[in-house]
MILUM-19942 format. One record per residue: y, z, x of N, C-alpha, C in turn; residue number from 1; residue in one letter. Coordinates in steps of 0.2 Angstrom, whole numbers, plus 5000, padded with zeros to 4 digits. Each point is the difference from the previous one (the first is absolute). Example, Ala and Ser with C-alpha at 12.3 -4.5 7.8 and 13.67 -1.06 7.14 Angstrom:
residues 2
[rec [4972; 5039; 5066]; [5006; 5000; 4996]; [5006; 5000; 5004]; 1; "A"]
[rec [5005; 4996; 4998]; [5006; 5001; 5004]; [5005; 5003; 4996]; 2; "S"]
This chain:
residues 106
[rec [4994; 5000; 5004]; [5006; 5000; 4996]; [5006; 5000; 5005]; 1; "X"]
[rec [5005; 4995; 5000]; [5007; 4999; 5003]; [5005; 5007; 4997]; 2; "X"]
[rec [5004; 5001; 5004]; [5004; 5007; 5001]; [5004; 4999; 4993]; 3; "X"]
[rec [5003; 4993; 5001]; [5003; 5001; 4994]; [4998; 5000; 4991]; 4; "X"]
[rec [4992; 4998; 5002]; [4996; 5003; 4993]; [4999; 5008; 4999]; 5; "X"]
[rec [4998; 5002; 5006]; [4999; 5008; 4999]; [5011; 5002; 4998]; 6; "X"]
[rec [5004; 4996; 5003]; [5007; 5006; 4997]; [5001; 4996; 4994]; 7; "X"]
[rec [4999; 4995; 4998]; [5001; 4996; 4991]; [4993; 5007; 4998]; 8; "X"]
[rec [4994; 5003; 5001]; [4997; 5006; 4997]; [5004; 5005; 5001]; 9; "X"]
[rec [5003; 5003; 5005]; [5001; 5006; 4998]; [5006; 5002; 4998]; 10; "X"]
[rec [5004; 4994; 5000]; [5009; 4996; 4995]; [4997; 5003; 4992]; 11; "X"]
[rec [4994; 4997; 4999]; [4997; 5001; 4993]; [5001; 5006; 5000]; 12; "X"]
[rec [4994; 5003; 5003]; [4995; 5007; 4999]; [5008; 5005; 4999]; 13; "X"]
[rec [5003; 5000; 5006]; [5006; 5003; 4997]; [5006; 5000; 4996]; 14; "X"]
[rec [5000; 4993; 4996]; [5003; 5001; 4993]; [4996; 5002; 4995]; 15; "X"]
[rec [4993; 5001; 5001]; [4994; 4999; 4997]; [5003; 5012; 4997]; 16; "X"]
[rec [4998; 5001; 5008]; [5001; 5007; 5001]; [5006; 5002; 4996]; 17; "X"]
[rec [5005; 4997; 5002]; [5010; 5003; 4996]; [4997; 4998; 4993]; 18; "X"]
[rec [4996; 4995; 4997]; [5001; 4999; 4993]; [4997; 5009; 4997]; 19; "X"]
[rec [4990; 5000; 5004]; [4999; 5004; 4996]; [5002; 5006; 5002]; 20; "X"]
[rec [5004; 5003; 5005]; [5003; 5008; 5001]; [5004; 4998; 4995]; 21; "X"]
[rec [5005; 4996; 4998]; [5006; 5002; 4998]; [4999; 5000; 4991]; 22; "X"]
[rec [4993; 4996; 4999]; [4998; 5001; 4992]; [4997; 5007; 5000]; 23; "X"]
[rec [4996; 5003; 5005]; [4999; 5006; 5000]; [5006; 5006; 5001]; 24; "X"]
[rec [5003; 4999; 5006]; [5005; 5005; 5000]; [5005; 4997; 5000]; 25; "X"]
[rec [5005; 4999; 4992]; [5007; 4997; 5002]; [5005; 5004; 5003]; 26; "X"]
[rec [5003; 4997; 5002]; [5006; 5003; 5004]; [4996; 5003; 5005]; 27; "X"]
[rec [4995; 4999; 5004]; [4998; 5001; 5007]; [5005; 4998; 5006]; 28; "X"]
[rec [5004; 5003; 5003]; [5005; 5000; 5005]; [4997; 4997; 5006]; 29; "X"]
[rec [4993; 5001; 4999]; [4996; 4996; 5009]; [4996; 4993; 4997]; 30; "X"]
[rec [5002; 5001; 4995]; [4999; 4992; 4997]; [5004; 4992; 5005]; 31; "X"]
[rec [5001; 5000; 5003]; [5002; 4993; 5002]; [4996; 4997; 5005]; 32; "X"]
[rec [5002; 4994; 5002]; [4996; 4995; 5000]; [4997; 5001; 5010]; 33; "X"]
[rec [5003; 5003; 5005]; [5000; 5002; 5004]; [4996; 5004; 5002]; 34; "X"]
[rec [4999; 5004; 4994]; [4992; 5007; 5000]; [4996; 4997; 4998]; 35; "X"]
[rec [5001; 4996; 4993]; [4993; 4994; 4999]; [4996; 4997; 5006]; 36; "X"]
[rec [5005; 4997; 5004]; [4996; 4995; 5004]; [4997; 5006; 5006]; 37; "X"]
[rec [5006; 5006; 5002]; [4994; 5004; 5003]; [4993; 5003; 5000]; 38; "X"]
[rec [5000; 5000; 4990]; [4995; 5003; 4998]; [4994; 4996; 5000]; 39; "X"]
[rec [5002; 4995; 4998]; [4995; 4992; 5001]; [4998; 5001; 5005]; 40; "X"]
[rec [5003; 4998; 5010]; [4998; 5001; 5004]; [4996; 5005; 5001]; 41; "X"]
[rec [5003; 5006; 4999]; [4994; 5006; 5001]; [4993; 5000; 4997]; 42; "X"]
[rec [5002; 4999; 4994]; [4992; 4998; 4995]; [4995; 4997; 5003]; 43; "X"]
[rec [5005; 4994; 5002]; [4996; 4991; 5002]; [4996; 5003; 5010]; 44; "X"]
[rec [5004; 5004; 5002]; [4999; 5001; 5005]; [4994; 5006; 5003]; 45; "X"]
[rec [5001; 5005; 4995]; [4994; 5008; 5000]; [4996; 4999; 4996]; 46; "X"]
[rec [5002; 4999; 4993]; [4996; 5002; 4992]; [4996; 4991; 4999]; 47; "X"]
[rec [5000; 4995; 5002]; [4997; 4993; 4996]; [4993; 5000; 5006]; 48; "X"]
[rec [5001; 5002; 5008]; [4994; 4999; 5003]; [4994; 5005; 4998]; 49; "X"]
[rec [5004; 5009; 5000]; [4995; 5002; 4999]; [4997; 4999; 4992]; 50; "X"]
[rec [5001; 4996; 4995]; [4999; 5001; 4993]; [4994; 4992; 5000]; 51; "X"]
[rec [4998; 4997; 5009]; [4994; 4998; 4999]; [4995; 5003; 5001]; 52; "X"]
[rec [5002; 5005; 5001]; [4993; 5004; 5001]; [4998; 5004; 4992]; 53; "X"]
[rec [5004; 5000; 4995]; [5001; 5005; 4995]; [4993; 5001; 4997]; 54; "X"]
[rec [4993; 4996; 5004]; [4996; 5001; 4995]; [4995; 5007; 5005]; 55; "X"]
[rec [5003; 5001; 5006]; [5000; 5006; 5002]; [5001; 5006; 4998]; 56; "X"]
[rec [5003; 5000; 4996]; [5004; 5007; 4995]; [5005; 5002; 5004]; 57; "X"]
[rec [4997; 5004; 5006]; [5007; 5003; 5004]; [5005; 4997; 5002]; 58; "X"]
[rec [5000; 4994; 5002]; [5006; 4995; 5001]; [5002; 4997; 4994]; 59; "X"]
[rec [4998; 5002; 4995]; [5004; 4998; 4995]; [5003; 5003; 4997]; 60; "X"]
[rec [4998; 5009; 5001]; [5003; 5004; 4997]; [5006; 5002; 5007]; 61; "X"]
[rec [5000; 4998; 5005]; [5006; 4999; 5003]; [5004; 4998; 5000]; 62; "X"]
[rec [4999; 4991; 4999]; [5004; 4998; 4999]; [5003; 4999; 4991]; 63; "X"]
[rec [4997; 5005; 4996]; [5004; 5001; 4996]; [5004; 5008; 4999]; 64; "X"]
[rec [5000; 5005; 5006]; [5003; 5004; 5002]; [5005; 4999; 5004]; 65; "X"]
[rec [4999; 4994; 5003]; [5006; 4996; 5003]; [5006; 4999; 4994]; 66; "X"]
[rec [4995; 4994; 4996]; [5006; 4999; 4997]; [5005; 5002; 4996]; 67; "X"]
[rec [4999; 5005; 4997]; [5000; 5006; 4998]; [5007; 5003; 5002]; 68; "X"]
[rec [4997; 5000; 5006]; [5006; 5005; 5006]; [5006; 4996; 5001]; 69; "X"]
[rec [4998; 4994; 5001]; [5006; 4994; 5000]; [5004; 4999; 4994]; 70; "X"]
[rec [4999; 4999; 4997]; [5002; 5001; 4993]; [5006; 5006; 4998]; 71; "X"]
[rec [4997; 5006; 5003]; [5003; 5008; 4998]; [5005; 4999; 5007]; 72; "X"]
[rec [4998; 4997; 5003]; [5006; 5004; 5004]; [5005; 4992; 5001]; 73; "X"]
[rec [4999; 4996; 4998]; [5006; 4993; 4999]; [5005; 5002; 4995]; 74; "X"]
[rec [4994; 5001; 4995]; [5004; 5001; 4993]; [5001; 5004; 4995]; 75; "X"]
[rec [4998; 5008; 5005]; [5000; 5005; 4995]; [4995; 5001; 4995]; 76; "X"]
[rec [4996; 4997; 4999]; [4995; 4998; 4995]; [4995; 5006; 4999]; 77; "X"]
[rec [5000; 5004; 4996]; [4993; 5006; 4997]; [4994; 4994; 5002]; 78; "X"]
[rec [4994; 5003; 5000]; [4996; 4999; 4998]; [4998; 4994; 4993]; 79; "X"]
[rec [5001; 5001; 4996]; [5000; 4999; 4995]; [5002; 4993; 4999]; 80; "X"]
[rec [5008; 4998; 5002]; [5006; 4996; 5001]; [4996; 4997; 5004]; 81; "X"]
[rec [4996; 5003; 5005]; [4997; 4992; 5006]; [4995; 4997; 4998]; 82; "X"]
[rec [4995; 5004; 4996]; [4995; 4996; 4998]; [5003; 4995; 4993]; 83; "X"]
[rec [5003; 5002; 4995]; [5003; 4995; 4998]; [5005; 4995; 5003]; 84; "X"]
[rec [5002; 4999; 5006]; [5003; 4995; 5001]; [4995; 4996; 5002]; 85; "X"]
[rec [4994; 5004; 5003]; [4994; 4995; 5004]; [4997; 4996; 4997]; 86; "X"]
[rec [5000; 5002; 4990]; [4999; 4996; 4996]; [5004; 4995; 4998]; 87; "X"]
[rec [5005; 5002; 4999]; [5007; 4995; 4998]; [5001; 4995; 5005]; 88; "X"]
[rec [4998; 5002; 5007]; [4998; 4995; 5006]; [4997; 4994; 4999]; 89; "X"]
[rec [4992; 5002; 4997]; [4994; 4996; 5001]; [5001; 4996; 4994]; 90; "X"]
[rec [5003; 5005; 4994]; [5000; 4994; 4993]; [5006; 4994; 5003]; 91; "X"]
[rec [5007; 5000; 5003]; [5005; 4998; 5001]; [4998; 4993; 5006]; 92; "X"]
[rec [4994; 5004; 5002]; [4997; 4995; 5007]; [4996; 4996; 4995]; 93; "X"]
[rec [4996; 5003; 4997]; [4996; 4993; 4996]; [5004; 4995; 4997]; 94; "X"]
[rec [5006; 5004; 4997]; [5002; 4994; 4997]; [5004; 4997; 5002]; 95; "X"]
[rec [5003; 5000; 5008]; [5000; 4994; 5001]; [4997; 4994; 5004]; 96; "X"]
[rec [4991; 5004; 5002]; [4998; 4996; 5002]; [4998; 4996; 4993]; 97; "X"]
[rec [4998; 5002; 4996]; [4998; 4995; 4995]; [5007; 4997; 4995]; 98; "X"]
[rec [5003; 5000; 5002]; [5006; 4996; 4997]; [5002; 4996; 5002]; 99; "X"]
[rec [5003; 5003; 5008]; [5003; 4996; 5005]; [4996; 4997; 5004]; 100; "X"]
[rec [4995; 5002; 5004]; [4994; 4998; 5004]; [4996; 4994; 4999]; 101; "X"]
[rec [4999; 5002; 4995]; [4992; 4997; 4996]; [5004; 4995; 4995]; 102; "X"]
[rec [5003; 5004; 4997]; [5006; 4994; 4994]; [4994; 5000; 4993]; 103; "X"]
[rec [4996; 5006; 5001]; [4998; 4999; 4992]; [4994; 5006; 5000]; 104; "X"]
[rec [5000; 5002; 4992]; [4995; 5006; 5000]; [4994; 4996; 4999]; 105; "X"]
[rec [4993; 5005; 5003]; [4995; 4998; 5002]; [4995; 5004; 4995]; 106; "X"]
């Protein structure tokens, strides 16, 4: 994958992120686009290698104690607040893979 594909992903992944904190926690003050993309990098960088392992259990329960911690200390986020963003994430990621990407539901 060329450098400028992985920064057109993580340009997404971090609008991706500012959409779902900010539908989770409006008015989030560490909401902007310069935490996104750090957030992204850190994820893409810590949290996405160890989560090939995730059918080890412990490295998946890692890497979701990771991300977790990422979460809480970018954006203030409980508990609670990150794991609903991580859903808001993945629904907000399908659709645009199946919208944009693919260009049709399947």
């Amino acid at each position: 994958m060329s450098l400028g594909a992985v920064a057109l992903r993580w340009i997404i992944s971090a609008g991706v992120t500012m959409a779902a904190v900010g539908l989770v926690s409006p008015g989030n003050s560490g909401n902007t686009f310069m935490r996104a993309l750090g957030v992204t990098a850190i994820v893409a960088l810590l949290v996405t290698p160890v989560m090939y392992f995730w059918f080890l259990f412990i490295p998946g329960i890692v890497a979701l104690v990771a991300w977790f911690l990422i979460y809480r200390f970018a954006y203030n986020l409980g508990f609670l607040h990150a794991f609903v963003v991580g859903i808001v994430q993945a629904a907000l990621a399908w659709g645009i893979d199946v919208f944009l990407v693919r260009g049709r539901l399947h």
